[in-house]
DSSP file (Angstrom, degrees, kcal/mol; ACC not computed):
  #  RESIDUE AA STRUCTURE BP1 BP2  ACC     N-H-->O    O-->H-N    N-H-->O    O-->H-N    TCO  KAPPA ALPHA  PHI   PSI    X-CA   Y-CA   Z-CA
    1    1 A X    >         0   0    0      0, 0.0     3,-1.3     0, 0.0    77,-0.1   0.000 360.0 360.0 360.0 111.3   -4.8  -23.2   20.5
    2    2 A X  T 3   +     0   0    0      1,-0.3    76,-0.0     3,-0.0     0, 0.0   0.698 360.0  62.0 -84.9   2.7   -7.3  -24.4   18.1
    3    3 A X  T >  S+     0   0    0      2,-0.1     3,-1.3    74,-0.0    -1,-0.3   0.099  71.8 142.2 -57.8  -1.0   -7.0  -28.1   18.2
    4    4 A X  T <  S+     0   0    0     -3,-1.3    73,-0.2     1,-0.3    72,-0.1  -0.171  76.1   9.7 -90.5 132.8   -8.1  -27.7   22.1
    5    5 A X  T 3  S+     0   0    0     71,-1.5    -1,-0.3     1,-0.2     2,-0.2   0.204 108.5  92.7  63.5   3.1  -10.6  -31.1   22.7
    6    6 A X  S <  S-     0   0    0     -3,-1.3    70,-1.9    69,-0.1     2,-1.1  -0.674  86.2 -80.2-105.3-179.6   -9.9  -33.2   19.3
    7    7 A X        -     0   0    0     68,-0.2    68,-0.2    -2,-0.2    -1,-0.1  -0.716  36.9-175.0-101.2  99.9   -7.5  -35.8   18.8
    8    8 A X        -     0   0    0     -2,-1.1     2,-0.3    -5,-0.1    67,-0.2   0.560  63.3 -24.0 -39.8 -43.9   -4.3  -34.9   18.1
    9    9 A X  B     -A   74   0A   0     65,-1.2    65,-1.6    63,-0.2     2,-0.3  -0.916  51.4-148.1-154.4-167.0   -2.5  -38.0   17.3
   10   10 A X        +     0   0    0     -2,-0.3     2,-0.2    63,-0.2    63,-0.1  -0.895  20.1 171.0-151.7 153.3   -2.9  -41.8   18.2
   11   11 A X        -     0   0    0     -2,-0.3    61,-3.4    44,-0.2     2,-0.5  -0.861  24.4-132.8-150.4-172.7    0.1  -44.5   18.6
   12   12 A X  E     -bC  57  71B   0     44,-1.1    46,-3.9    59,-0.2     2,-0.5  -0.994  11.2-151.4-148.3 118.6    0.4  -48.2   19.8
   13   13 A X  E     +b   58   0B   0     57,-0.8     2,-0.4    55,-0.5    46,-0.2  -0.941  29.8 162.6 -86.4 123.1    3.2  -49.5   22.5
   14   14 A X  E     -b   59   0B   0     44,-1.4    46,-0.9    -2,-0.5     3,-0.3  -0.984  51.7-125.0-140.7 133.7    4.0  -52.9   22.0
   15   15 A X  S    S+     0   0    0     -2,-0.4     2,-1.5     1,-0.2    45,-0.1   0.940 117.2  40.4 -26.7 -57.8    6.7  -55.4   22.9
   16   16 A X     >  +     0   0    0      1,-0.2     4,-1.0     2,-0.1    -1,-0.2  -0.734  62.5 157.6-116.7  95.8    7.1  -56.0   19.2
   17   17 A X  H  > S+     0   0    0     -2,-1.5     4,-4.0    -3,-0.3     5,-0.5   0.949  78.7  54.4 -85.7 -44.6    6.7  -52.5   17.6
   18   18 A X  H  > S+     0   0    0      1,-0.2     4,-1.0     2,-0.2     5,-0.2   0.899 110.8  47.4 -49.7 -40.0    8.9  -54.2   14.2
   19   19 A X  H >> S+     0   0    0      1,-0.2     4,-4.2     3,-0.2     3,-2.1   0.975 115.7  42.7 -63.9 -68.8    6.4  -56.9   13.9
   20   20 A X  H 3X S+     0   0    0     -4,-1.0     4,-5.6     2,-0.3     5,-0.3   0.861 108.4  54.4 -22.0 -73.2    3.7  -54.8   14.2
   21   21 A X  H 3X S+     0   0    0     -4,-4.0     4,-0.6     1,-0.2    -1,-0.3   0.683 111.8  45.4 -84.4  18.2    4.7  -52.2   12.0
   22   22 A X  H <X S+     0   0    0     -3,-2.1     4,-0.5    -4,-1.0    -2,-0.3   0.652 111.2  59.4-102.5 -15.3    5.4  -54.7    9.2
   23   23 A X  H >X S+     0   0    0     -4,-4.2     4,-2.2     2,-0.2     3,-1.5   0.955 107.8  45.2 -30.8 -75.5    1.7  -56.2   10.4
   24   24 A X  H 3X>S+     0   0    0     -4,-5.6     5,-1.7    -5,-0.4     4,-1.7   0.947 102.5  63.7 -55.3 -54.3    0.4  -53.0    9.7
   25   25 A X  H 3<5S+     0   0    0     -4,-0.6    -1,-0.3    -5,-0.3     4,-0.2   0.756 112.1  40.1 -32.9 -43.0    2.3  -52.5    6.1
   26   26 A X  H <<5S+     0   0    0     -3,-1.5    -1,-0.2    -4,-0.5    -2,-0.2   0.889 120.5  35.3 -78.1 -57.6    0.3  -55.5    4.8
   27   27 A X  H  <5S+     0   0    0     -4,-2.2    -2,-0.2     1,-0.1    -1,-0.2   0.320 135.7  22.2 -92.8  17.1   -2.9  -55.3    5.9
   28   28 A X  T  <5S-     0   0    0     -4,-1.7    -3,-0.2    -5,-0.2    -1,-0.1   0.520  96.0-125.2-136.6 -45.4   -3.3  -51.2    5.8
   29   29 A X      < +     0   0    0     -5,-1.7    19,-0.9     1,-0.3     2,-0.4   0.722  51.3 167.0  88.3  28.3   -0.5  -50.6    3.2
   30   30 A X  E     -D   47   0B   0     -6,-0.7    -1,-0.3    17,-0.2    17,-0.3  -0.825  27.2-143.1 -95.0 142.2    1.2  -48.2    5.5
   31   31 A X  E     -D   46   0B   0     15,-2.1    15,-2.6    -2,-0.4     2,-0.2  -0.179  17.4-151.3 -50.9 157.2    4.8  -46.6    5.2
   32   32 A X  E     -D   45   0B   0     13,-0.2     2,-0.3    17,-0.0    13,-0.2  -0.893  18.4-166.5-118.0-170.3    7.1  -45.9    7.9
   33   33 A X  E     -D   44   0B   0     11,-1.0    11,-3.1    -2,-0.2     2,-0.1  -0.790  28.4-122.8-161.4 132.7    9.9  -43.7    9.0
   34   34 A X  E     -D   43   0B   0     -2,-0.3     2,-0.4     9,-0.2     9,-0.3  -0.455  19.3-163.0 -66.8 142.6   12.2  -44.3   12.1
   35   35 A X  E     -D   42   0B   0      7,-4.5     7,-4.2    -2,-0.1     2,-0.3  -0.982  24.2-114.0-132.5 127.3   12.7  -42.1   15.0
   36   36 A X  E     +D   41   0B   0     -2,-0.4     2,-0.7     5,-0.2     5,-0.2  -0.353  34.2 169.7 -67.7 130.6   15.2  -42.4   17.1
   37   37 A X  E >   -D   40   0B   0      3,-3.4     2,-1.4    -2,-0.3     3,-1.0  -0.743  56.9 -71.8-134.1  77.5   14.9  -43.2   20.5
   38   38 A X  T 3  S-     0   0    0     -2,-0.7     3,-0.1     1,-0.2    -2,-0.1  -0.648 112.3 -11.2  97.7-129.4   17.9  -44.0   22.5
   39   39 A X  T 3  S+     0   0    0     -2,-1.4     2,-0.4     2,-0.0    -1,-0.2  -0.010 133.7  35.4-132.8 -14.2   19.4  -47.1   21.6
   40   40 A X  E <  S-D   37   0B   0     -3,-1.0    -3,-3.4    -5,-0.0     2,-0.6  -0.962  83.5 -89.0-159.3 158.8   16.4  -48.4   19.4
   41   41 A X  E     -D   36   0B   0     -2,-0.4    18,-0.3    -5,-0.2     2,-0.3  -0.782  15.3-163.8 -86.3 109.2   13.7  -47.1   16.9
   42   42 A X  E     -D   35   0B   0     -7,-4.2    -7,-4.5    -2,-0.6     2,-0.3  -0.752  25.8-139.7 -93.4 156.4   10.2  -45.8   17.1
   43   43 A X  E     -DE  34  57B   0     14,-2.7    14,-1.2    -9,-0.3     2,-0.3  -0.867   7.1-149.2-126.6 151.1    8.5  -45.8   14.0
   44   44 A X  E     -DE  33  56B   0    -11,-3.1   -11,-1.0    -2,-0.3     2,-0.3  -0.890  22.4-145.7-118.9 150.7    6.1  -43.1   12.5
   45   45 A X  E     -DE  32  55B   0     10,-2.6     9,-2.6    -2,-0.3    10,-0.7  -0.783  15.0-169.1-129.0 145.2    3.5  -44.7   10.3
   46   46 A X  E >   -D   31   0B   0    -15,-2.6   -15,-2.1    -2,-0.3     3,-1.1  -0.955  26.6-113.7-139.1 132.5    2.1  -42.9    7.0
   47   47 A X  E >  S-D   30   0B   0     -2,-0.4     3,-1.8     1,-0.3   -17,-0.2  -0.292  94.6 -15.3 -36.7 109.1   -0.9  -43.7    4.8
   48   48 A X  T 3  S-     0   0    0    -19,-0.9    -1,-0.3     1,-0.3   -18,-0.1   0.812 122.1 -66.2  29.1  50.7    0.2  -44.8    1.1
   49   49 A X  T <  S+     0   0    0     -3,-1.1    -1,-0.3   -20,-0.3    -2,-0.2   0.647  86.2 157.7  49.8  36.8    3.7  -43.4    1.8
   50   50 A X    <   -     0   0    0     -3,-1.8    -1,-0.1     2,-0.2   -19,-0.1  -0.383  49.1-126.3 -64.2 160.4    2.5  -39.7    2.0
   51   51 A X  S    S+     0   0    0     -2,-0.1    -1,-0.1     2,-0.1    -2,-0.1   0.865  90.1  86.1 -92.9 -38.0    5.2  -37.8    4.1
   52   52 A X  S    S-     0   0    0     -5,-0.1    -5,-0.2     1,-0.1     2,-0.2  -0.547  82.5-133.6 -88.4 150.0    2.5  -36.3    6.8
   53   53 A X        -     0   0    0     -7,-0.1    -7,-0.2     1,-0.1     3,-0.1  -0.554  20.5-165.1 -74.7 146.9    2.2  -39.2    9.6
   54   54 A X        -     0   0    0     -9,-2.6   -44,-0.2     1,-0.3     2,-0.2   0.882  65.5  -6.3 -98.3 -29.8   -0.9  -40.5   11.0
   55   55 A X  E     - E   0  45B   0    -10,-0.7   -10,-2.6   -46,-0.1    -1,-0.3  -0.675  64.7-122.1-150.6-178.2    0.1  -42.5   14.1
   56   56 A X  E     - E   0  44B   0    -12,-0.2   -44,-1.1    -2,-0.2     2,-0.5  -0.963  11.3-148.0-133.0 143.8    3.0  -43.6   15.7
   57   57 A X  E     -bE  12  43B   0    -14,-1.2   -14,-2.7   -46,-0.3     2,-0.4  -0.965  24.8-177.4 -17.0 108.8    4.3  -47.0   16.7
   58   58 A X  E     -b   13   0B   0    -46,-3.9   -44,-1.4    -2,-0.5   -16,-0.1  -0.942  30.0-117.5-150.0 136.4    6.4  -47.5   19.6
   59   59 A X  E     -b   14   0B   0     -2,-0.4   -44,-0.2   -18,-0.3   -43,-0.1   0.280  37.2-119.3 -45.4 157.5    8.4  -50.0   21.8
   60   60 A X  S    S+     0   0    0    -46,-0.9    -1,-0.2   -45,-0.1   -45,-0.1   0.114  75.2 130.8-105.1  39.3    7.2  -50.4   25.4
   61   61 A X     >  -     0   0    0    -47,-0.1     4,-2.5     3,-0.1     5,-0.2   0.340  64.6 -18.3 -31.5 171.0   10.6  -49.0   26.4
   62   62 A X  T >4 S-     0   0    0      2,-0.3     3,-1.6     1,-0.2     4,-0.1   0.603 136.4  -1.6   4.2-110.1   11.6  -46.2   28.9
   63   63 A X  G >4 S+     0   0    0      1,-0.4     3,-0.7     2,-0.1    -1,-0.2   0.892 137.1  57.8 -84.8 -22.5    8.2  -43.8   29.6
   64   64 A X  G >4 S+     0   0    0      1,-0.2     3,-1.7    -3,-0.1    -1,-0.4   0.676  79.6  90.7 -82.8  -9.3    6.4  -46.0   27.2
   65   65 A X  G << S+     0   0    0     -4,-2.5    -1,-0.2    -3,-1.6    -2,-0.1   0.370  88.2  43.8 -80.7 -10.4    7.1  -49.1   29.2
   66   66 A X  G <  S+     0   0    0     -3,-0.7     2,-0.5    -5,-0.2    -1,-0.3   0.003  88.5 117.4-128.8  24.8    3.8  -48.9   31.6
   67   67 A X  S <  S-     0   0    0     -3,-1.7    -3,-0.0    -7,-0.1    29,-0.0  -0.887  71.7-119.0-123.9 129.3    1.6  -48.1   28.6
   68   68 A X        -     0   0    0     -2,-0.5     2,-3.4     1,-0.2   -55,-0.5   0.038  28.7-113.9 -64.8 146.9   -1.2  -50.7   27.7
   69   69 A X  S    S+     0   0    0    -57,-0.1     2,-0.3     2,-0.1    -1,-0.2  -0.298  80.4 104.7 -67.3  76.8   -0.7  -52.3   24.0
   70   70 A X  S    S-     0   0    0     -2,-3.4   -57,-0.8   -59,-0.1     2,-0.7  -0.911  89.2 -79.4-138.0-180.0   -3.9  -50.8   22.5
   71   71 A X  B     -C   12   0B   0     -2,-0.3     2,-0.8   -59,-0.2   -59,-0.2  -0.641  53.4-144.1 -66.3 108.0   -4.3  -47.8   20.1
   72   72 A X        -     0   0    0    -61,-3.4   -63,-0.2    -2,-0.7    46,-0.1  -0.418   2.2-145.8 -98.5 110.0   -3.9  -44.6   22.3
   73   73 A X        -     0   0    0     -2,-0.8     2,-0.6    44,-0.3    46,-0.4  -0.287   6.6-151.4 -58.3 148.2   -5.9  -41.6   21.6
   74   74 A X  B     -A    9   0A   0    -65,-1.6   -65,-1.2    44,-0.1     2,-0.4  -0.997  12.2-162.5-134.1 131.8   -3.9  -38.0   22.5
   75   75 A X  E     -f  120   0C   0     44,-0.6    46,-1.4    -2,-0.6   -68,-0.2  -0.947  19.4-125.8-105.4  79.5   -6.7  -35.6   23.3
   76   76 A X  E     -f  121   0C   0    -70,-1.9   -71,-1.5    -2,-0.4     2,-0.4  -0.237  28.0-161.0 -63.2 157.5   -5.2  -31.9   23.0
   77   77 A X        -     0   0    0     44,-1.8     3,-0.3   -73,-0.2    46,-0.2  -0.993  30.5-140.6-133.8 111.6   -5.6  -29.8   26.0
   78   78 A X  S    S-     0   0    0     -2,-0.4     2,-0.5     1,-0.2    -1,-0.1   0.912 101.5  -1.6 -76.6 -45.3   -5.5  -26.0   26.7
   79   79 A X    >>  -     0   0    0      1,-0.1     3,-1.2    42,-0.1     4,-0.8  -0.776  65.2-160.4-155.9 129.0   -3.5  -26.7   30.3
   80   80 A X  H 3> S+     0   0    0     -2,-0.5     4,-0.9    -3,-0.3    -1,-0.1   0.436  83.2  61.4 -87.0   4.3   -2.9  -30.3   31.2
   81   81 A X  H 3> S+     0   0    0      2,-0.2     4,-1.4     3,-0.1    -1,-0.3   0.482 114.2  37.1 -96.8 -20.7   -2.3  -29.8   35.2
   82   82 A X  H <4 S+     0   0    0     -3,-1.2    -2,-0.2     3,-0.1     4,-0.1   0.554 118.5  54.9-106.7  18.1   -5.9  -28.4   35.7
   83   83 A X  H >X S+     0   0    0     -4,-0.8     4,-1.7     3,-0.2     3,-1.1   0.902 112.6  43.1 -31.1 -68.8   -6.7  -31.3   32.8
   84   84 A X  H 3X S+     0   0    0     -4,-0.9     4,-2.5     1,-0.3     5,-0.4   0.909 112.6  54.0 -58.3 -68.3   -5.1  -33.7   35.2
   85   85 A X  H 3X S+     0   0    0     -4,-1.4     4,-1.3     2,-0.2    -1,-0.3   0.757 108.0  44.6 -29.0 -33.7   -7.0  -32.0   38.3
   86   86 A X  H X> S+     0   0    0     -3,-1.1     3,-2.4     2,-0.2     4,-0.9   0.904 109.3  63.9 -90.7 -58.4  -10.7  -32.3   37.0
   87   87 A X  H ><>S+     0   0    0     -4,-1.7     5,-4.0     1,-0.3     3,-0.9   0.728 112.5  33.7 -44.1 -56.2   -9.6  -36.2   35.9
   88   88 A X  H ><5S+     0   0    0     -4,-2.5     3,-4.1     1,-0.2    -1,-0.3   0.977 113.3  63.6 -59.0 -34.0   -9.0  -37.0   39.6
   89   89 A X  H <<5S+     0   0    0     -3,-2.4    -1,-0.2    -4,-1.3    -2,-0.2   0.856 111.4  32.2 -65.1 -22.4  -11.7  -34.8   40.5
   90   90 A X  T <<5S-     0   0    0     -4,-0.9    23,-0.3    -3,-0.9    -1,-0.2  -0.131 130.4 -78.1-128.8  45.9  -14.4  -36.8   38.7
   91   91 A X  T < 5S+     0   0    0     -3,-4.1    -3,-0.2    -5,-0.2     2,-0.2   0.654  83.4 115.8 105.2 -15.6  -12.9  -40.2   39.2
   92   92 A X      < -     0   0    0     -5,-4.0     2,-0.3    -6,-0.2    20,-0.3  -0.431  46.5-127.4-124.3-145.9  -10.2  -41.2   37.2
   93   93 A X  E     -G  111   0D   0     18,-2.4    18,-3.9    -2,-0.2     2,-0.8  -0.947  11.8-129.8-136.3 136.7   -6.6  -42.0   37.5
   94   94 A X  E     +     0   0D   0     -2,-0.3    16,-0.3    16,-0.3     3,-0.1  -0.761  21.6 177.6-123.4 138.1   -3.6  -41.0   36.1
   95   95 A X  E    S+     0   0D   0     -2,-0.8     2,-0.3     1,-0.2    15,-0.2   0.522  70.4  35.3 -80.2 -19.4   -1.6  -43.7   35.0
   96   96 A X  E    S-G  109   0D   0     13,-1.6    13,-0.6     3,-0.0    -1,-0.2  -0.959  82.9-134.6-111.5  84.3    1.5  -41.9   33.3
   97   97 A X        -     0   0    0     -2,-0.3    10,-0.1    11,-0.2    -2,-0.1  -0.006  40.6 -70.8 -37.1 151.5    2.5  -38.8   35.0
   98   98 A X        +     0   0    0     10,-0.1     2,-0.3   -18,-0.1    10,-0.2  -0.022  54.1 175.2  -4.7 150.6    3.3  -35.8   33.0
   99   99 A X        -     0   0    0      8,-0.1     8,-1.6     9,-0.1     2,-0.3  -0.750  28.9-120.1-129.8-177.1    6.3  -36.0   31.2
  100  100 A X  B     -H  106   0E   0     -2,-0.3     6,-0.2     6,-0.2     3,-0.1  -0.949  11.2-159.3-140.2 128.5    7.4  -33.4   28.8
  101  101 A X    >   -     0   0    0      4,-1.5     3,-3.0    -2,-0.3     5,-0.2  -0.325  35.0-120.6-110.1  24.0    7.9  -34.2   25.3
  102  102 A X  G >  S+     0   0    0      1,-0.2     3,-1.6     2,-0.2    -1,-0.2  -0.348  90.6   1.8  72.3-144.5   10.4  -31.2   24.1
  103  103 A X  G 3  S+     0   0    0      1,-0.3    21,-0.3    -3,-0.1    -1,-0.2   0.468 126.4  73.7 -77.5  11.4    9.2  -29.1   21.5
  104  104 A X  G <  S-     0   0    0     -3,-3.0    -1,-0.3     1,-0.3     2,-0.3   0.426 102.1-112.7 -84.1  -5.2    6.2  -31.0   21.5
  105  105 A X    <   -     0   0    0     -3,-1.6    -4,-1.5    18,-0.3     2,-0.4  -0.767  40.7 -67.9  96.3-145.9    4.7  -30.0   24.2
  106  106 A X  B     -HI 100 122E   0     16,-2.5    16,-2.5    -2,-0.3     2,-0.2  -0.984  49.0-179.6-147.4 166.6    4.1  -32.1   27.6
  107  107 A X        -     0   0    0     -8,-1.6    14,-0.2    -2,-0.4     2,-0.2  -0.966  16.9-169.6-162.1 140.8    1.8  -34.9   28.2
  108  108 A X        -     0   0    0     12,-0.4    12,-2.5    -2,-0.2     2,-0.4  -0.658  20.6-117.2-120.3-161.6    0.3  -37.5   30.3
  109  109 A X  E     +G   96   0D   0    -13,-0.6   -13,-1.6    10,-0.2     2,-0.4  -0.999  26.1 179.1 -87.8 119.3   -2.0  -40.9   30.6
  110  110 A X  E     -     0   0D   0     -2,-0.4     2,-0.7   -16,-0.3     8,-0.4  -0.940  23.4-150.2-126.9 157.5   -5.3  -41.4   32.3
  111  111 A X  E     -G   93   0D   0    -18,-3.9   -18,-2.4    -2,-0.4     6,-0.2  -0.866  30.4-133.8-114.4 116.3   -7.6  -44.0   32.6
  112  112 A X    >   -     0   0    0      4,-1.9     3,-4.1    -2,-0.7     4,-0.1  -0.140  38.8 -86.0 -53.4 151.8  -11.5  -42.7   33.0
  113  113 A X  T 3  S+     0   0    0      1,-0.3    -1,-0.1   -23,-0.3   -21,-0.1   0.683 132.3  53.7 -56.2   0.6  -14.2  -43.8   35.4
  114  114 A X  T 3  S-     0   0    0      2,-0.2    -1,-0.3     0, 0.0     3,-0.1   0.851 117.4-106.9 -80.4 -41.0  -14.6  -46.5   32.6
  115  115 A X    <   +     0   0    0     -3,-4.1     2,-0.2     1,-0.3    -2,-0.2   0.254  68.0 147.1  89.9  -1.1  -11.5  -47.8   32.3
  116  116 A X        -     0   0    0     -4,-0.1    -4,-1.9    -5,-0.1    -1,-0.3  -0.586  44.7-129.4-104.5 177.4  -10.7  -46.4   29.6
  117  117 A X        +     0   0    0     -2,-0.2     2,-0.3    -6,-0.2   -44,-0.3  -0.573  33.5 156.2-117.6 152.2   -7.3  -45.3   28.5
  118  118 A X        -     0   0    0     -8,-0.4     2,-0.4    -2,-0.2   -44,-0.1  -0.733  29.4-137.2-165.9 160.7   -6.4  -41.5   27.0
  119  119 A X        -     0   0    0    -46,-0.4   -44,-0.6    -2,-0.3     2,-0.3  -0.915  12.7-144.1-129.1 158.8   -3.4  -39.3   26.7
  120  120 A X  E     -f   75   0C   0    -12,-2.5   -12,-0.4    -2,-0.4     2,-0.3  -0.968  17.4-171.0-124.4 135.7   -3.6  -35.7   27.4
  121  121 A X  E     -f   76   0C   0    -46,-1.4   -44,-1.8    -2,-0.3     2,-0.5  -0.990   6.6-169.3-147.1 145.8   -1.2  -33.5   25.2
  122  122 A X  B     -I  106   0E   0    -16,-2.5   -16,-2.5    -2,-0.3     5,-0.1  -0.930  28.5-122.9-138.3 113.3   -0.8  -29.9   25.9
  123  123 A X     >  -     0   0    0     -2,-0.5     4,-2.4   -18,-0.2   -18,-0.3   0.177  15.9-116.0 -25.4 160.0    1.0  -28.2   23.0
  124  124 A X  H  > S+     0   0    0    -21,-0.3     4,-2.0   -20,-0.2     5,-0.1   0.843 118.4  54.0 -58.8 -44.9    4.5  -26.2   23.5
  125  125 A X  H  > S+     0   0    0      2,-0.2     4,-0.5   -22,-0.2     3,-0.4   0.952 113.3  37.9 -46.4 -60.6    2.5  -23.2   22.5
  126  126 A X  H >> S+     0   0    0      2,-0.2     3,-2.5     1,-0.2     4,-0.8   0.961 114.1  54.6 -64.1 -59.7    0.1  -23.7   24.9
  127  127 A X  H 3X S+     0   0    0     -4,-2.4     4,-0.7     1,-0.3    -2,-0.2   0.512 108.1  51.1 -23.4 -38.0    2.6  -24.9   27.5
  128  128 A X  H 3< S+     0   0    0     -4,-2.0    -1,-0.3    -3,-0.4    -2,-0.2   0.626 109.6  55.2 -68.4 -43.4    4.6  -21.6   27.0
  129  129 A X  H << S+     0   0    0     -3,-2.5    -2,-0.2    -4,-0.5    -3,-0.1   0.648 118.7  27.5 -81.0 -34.6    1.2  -19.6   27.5
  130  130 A X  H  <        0   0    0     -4,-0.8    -2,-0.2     1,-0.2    -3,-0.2   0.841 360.0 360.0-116.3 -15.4    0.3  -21.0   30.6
  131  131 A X     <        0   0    0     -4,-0.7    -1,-0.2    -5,-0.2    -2,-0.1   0.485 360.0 360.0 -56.7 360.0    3.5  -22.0   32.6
């Protein structure tokens, strides 16, 4: 995979993802487009209405529901269970298990001997490669 250690995407969970991403519309000038989630809408956020997305907006719903309201980096990963292993192994935590994210691959959260807060994203490709 050649994305393996940069940042893959970023999003924000928040209580009030509408406010937000009409926050963001004003002061950035960003688009959106909904995706559907359920019962309710996550929004995908785009830079002077270009069609590729940059970030994501999203309720603090279902698996997002235990994830802090800041801007979350996703960190790609060549295989995200021995990712997960060295995190505990030098010290940090992870706060989101695994999940798997379809054809997106699978992914979790972990918080660093810092405190600070990450995703882990291991393509489908990759996922496929090592499972």
């Amino acid at each position: 995979m050649n994305g393996i250690g940069k940042i893959g995407w970023i999003d924000l969970a928040c209580e009030n993802a509408v406010e937000v991403r009409d926050f963001y519309a004003q002061v950035a000038g960003w688009t959106h487009t909904p995706v559907p989630v359920g019962d309710y809408e996550d929004f995908t956020v785009h830079a002077n209405g270009e069609a590729q997305p940059i970030a994501g907006i999203c309720h603090q719903r279902g698996d997002n529901a235990s994830l802090p309201s800041q801007w979350l980096i996703y960190i790609q990963v060549a295989d995200l269970q021995q990712s997960v292993q060295s995190c505990t192994e030098m010290g940090g935590q992870v706060i989101c298990p695994v999940r798997d994210l379809g054809s997106y691959g699978k992914m979790c959260v972990i918080k660093d001997p810092a405190g600070a807060v990450a995703a882990l994203i291991q393509s489908s490709e990759s996922a496929t490669q090592s499972d």
